[in-house]
C-alpha positions as CSV (number, residue, x, y, z in Angstrom):
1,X,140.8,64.4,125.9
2,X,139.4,63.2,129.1
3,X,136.6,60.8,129.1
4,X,133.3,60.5,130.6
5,X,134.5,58.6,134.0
6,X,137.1,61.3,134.5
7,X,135.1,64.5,133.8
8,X,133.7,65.1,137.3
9,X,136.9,64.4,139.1
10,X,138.3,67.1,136.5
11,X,135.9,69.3,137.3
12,X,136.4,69.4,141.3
13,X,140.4,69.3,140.8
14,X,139.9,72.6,138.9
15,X,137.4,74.2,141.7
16,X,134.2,74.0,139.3
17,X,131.8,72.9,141.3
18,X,129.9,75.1,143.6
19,X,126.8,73.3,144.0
20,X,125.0,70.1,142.3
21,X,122.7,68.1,142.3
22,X,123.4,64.7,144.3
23,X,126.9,64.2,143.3
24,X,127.3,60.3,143.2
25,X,124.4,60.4,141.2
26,X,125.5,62.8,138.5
27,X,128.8,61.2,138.6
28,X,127.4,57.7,137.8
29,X,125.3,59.1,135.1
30,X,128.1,60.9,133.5
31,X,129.9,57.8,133.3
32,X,127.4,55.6,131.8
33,X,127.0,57.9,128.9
34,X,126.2,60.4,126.6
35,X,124.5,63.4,127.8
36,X,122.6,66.7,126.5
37,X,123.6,69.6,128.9
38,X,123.1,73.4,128.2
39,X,124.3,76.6,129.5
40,X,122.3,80.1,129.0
41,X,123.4,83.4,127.6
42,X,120.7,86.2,127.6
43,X,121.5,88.8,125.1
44,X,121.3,92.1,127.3
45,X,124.0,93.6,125.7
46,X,125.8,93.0,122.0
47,X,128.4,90.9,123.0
48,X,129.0,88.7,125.8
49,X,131.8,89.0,128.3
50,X,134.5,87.5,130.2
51,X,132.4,86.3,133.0
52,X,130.6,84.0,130.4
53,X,133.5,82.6,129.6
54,X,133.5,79.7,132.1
55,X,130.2,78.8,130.6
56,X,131.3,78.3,127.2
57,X,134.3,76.6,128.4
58,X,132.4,74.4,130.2
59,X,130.3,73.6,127.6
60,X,133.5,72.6,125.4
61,X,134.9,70.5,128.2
62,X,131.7,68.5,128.4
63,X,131.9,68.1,124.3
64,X,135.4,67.0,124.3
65,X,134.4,64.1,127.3
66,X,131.9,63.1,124.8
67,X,128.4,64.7,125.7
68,X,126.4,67.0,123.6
69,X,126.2,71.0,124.4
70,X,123.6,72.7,124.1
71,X,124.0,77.1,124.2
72,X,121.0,78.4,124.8
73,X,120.7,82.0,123.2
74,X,118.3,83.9,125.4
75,X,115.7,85.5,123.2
76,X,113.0,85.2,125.5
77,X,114.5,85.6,128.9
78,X,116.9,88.3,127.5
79,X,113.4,90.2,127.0
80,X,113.2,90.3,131.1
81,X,116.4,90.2,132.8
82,X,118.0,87.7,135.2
83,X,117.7,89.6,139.0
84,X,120.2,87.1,140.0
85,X,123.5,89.2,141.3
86,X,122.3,92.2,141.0
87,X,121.2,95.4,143.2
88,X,118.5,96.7,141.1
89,X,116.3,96.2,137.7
90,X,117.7,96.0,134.3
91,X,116.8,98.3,131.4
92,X,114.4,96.6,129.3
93,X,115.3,96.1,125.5
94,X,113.2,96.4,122.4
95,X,113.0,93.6,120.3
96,X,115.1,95.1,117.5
97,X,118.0,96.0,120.4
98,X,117.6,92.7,121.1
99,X,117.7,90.7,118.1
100,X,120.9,92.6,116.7
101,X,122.3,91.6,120.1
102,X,121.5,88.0,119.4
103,X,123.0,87.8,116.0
104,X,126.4,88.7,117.2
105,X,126.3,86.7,120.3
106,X,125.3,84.0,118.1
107,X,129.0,84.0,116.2
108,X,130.7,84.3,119.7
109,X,129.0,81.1,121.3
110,X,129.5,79.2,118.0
111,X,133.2,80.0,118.0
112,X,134.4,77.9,121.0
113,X,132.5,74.9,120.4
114,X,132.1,72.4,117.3
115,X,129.2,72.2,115.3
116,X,130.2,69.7,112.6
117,X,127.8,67.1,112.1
118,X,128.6,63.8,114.4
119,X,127.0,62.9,117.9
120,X,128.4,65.5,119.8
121,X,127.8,68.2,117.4
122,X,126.6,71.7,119.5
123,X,123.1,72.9,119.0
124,X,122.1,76.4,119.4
125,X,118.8,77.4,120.7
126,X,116.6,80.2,121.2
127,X,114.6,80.0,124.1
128,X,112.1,82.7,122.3
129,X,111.2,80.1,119.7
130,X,109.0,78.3,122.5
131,X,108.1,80.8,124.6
132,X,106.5,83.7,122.7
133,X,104.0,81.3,120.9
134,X,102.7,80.8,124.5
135,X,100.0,82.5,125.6
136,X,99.8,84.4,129.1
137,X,97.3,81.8,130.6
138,X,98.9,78.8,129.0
139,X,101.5,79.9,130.7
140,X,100.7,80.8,134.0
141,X,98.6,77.1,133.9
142,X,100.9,75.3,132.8
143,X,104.3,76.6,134.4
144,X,103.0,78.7,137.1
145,X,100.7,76.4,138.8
146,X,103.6,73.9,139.4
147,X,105.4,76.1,141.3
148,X,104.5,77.9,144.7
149,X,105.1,81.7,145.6
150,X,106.7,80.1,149.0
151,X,108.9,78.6,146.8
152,X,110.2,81.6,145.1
153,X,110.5,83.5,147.8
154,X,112.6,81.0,149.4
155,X,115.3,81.5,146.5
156,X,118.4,83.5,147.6
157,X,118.5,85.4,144.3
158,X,114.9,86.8,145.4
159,X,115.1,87.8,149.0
160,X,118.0,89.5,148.3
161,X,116.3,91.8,146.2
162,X,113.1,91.8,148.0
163,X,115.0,93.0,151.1
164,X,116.8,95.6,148.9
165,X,116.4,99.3,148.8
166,X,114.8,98.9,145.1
167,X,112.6,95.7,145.3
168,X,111.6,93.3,142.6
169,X,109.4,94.0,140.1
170,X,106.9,90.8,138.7
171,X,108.5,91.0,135.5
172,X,111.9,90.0,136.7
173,X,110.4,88.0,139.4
174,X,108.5,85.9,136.7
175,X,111.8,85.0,135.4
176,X,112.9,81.9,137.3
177,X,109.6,80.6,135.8
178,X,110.7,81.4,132.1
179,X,114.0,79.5,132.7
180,X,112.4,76.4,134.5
181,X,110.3,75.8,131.5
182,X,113.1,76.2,129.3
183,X,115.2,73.3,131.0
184,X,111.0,71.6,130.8
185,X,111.1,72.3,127.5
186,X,114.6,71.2,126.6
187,X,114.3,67.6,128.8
188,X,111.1,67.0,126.9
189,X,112.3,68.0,123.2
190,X,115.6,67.4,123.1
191,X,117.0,64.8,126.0
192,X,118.8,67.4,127.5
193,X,119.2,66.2,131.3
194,X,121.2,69.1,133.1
195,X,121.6,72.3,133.1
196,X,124.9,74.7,134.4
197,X,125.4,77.8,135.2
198,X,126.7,80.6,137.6
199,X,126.4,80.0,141.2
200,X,123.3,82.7,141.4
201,X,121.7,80.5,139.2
202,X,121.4,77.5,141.8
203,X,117.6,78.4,142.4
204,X,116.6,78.7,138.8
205,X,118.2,75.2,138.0
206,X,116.2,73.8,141.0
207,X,113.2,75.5,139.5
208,X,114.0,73.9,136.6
209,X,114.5,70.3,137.9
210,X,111.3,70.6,139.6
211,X,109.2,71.2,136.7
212,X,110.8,68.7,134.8
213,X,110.0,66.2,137.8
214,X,106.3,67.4,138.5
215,X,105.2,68.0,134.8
216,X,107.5,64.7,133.0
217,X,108.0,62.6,136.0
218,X,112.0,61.8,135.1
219,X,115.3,62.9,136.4
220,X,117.4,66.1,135.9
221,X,120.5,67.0,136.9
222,X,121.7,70.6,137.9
223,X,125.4,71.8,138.6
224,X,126.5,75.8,139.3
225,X,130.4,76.9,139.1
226,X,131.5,79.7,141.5
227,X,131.2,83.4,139.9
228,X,134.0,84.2,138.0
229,X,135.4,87.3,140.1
230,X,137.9,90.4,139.7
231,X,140.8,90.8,142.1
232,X,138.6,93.5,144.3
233,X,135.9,90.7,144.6
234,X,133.2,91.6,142.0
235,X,131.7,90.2,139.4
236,X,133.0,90.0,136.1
237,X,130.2,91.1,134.4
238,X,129.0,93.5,131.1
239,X,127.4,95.6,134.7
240,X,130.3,96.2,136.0
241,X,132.9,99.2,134.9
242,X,135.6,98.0,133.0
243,X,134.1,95.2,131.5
244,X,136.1,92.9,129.4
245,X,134.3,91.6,126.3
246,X,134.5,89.2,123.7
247,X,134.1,91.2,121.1
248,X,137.3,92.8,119.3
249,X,135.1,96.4,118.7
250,X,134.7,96.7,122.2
251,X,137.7,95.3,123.6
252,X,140.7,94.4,121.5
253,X,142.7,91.7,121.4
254,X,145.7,93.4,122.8
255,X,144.0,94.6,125.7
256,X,142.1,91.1,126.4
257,X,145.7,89.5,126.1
258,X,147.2,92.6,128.8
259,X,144.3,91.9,131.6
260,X,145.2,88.3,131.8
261,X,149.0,89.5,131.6
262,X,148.0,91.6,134.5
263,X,146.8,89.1,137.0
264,X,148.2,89.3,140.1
265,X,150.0,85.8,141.1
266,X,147.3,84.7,143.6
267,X,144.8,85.0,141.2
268,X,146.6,83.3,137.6
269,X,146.3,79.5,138.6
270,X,142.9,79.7,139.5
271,X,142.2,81.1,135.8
272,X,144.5,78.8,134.4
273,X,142.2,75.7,136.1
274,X,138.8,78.1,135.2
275,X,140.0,79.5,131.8
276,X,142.1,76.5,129.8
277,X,141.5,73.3,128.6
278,X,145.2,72.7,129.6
279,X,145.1,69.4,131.8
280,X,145.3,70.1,135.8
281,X,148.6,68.1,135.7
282,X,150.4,70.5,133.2
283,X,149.2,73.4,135.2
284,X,150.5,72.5,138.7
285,X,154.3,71.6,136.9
286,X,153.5,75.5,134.8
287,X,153.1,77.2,138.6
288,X,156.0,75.4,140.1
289,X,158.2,76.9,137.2
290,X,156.1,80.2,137.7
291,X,157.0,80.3,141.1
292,X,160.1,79.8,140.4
293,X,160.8,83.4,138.9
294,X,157.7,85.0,139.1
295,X,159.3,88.2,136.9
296,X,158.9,86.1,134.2
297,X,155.1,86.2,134.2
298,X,155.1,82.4,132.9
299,X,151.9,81.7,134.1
300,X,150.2,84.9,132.8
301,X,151.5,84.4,129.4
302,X,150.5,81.0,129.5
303,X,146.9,82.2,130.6
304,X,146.9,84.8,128.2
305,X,148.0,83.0,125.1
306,X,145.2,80.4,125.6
307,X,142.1,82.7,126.5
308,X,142.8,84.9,123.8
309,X,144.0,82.7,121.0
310,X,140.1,80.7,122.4
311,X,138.0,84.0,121.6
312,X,139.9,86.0,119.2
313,X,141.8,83.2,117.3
314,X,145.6,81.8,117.4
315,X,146.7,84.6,114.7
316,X,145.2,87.6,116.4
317,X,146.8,86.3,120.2
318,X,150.1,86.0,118.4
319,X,150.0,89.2,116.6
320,X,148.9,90.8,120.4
321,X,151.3,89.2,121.8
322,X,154.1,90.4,119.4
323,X,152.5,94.0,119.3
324,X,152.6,93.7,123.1
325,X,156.7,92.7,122.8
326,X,157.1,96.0,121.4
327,X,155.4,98.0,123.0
328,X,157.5,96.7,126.4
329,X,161.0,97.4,124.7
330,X,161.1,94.7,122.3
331,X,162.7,95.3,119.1
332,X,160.2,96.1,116.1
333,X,162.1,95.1,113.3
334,X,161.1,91.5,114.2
335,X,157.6,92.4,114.3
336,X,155.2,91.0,111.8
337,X,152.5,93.5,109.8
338,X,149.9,91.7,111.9
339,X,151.7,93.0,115.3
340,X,152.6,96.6,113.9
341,X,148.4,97.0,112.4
342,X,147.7,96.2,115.9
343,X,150.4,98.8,117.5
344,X,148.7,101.2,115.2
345,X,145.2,100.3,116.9
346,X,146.7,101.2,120.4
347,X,149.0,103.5,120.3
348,X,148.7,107.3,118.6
349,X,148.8,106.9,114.4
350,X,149.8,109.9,112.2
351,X,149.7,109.2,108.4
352,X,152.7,110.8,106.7
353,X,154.3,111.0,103.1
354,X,157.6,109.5,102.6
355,X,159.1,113.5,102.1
356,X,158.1,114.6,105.5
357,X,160.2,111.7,107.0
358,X,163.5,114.6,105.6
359,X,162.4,116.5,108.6
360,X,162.6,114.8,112.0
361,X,162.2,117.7,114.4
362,X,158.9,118.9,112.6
363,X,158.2,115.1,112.9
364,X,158.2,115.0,116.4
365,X,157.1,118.4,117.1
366,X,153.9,117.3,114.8
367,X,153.3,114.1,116.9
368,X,153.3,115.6,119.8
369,X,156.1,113.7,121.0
370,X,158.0,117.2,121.6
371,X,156.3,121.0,122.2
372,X,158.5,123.0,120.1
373,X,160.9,122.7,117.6
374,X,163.6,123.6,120.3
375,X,162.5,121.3,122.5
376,X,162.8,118.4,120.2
377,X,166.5,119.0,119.6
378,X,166.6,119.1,123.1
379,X,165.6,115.9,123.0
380,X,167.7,114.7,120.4
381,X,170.7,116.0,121.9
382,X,169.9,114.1,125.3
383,X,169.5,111.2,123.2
384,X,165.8,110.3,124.7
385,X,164.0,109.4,121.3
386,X,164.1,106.3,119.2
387,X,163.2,105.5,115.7
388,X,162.2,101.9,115.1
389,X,164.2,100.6,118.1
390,X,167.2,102.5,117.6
391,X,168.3,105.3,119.3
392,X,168.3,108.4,117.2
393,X,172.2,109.6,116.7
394,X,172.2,113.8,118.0
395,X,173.3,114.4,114.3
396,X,170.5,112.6,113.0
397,X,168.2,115.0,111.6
398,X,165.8,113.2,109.2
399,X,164.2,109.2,109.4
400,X,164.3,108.4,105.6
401,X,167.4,106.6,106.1
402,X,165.5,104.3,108.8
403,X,163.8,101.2,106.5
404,X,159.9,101.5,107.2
405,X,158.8,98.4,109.3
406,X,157.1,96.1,106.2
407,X,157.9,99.6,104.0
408,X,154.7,101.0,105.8
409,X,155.4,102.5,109.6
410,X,158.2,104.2,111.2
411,X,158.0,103.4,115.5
412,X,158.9,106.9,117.3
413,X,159.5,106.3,120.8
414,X,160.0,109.1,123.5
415,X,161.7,107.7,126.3
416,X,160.3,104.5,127.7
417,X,157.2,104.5,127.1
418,X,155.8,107.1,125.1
419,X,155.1,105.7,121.3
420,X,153.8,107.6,118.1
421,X,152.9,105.3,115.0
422,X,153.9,106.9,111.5
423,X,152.1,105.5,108.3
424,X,153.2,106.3,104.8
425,X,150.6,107.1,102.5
426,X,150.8,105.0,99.6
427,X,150.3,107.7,97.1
């Protein structure tokens, strides 16, 4: 657990600060105490994804240094839509789309961070709880008149848009003024003295900082991490096509587990620094090893044990990881039920009564695993099919012999890498 003194030196050894706000000055205060800091997460879609991640972590890092978090569920702000890092406008939500967004994101922000009761117990807000009993000109008096058009326009987030092909509209344009009052509100209701967030959010953090200093007359702090980016350079966000989220309806374990396996090697330690709460120490001695035989993927697994078993939970990055063993060549008599229900999630599932298992050709000709009945002696002959790991014998004409993995599946495996999932019905 580091302490206070060494969090910010932990923080630039793992490449998480982009910008801040004086930095011997935020140093100093995070040494002399306890602070409130929070982190936003507008609910634009139902679930958030792995580009928030660094903002949760973060959140827990400062928690476990001892300072309280503070997640901010955007219920207000969600409502508008952040222009920051992005080419065009976002779809505006309804407020029931929006509240079932909420709810779920709710669970996701409360999972890496601990609310027990104590003095760094997490808080979750919702900036809509202040902001829709305000009234447009109470508003615009007492937010917007502390804050100049020159101002706004001089934020990079809103040129960029300004100069693009689709403009800015006022509604997302009004947004850096929902998120200043938010960190206004927060300093004067709750302590909270600093806000984080994505690089693009450097202007809205200032915007922040300055209300607090104009309308309260105290100090703020403010501190952005660079974007969390894919290989090709974008951002990893819900926008983007591929997007890897937090939720296990959208994107299962296994395949949250196989991106991070995936990683090319100049990417993993930078992930591991991001991603982990592993200390920087441990990681350098991890990437010497890694580097060491890179075939072995240490680093990746190492990466992808610890992000996963952080969102999905130690049992389900163990089972993805064994389901992932066999589904590389490993041997699937070893797997647990948790491993083989998640083999069944990923790979083509037939249910099946325990007679049909007599008849192994009609097995694999009714999988799909071979075109004709011909075809799959064919196959058997060649030798080029497997049955729960084992290589099926060219006089082997039925799997009922074969035990059932946990007395539920049979594995049917066409040369390397071609797998069909059989469940017996219980009945």
């Amino acid at each position: 657990m580091l302490g206070a003194m060494d969090l910010f030196d932990d923080l630039q050894a793992r490449g998480l600060i982009h910008d801040s706000t004086d930095r011997t000055a935020l140093a100093e205060r995070l040494s002399a105490g306890s602070i409130s800091v929070y982190v936003g997460f507008d609910p634009t879609a139902d679930s958030l994804h792995a580009g928030n991640l660094v903002g949760q972590v973060m959140l827990r890092r400062f928690q476990l240094a001892g300072h309280k978090p503070f997640p901010l569920a955007g219920g207000a702000t969600g409502m508008v839509g952040d222009p920051g890092g992005r080419s065009d406008e976002r779809n505006l939500l309804n407020r029931e789309t929006l509240q079932a967004n909420l709810a779920k994101i709710k669970v996701q922000l409360e999972r890496l961070l601990d609310f027990s009761p104590g003095p760094q117990q997490a808080e979750l807000v919702d900036n809509a709880t202040w902001t829709e009993p305000m009234g447009v000109l109470d508003f615009l008096r007492d937010v917007g008149k502390h804050m100049t058009v020159n101002q706004m326009l001089a934020k990079e987030s809103v040129k960029t848009r300004i100069e693009s092909e689709h403009g800015l509209s006022f509604t997302e344009f009004s947004y850096m003024l929902l998120q200043a009052n938010d960190f206004r509100h927060l300093r004067e209701h709750h302590g909270v003295e600093m806000q984080m967030g994505g690089s693009d959010q450097w202007g809205n953090i200032t915007a922040g900082i300055d209300q607090i200093r104009r309308r309260l007359g105290v100090a703020s702090f403010g501190l952005t991490w660079p974007l969390l980016t894919r290989t090709d350079g974008q951002k990893m966000g819900k926008s983007v096509a591929g997007a890897l989220w937090l939720d296990p309806d959208k994107t299962s374990p296994y395949q949250f587990r196989q991106y991070w396996m995936q990683l090319p090697d100049e990417d993993v330690e930078r992930f591991l620094l991001q991603l982990t709460l592993r200390p920087v120490a441990e990681i350098a001695e991890l990437m010497t090893e890694h580097r060491g035989d890179p075939g072995k993927r240490l680093a990746q697994r190492a990466l992808a044990a610890d992000v996963t078993a952080m969102v999905h939970g130690r049992a389900a990055a163990i089972a993805a990881e064994q389901a992932a063993g066999v589904l590389f060549g490993g041997d699937p008599l070893t797997a647990s039920i948790e491993a083989l229900e998640v083999v069944a999630s990923e790979v083509p599932t037939t249910m099946v009564e325990r007679a049909d298992l007599a008849d192994l050709v009609a097995l694999l000709v009714r999988t799909g695993l071979a075109t004709s009945n011909g075809d799959a002696r064919r196959g058997i002959q060649q030798r080029g099919f497997r049955v729960n790991g084992r290589q099926v014998d060219p006089s082997q004409t039925a799997v009922h012999t074969e035990k059932p993995l946990h007395n539920r599946y049979i594995l049917l495996r066409k040369g390397r890498s071609t797998f069909h999932l059989l469940e017996i019905s219980p009945t």
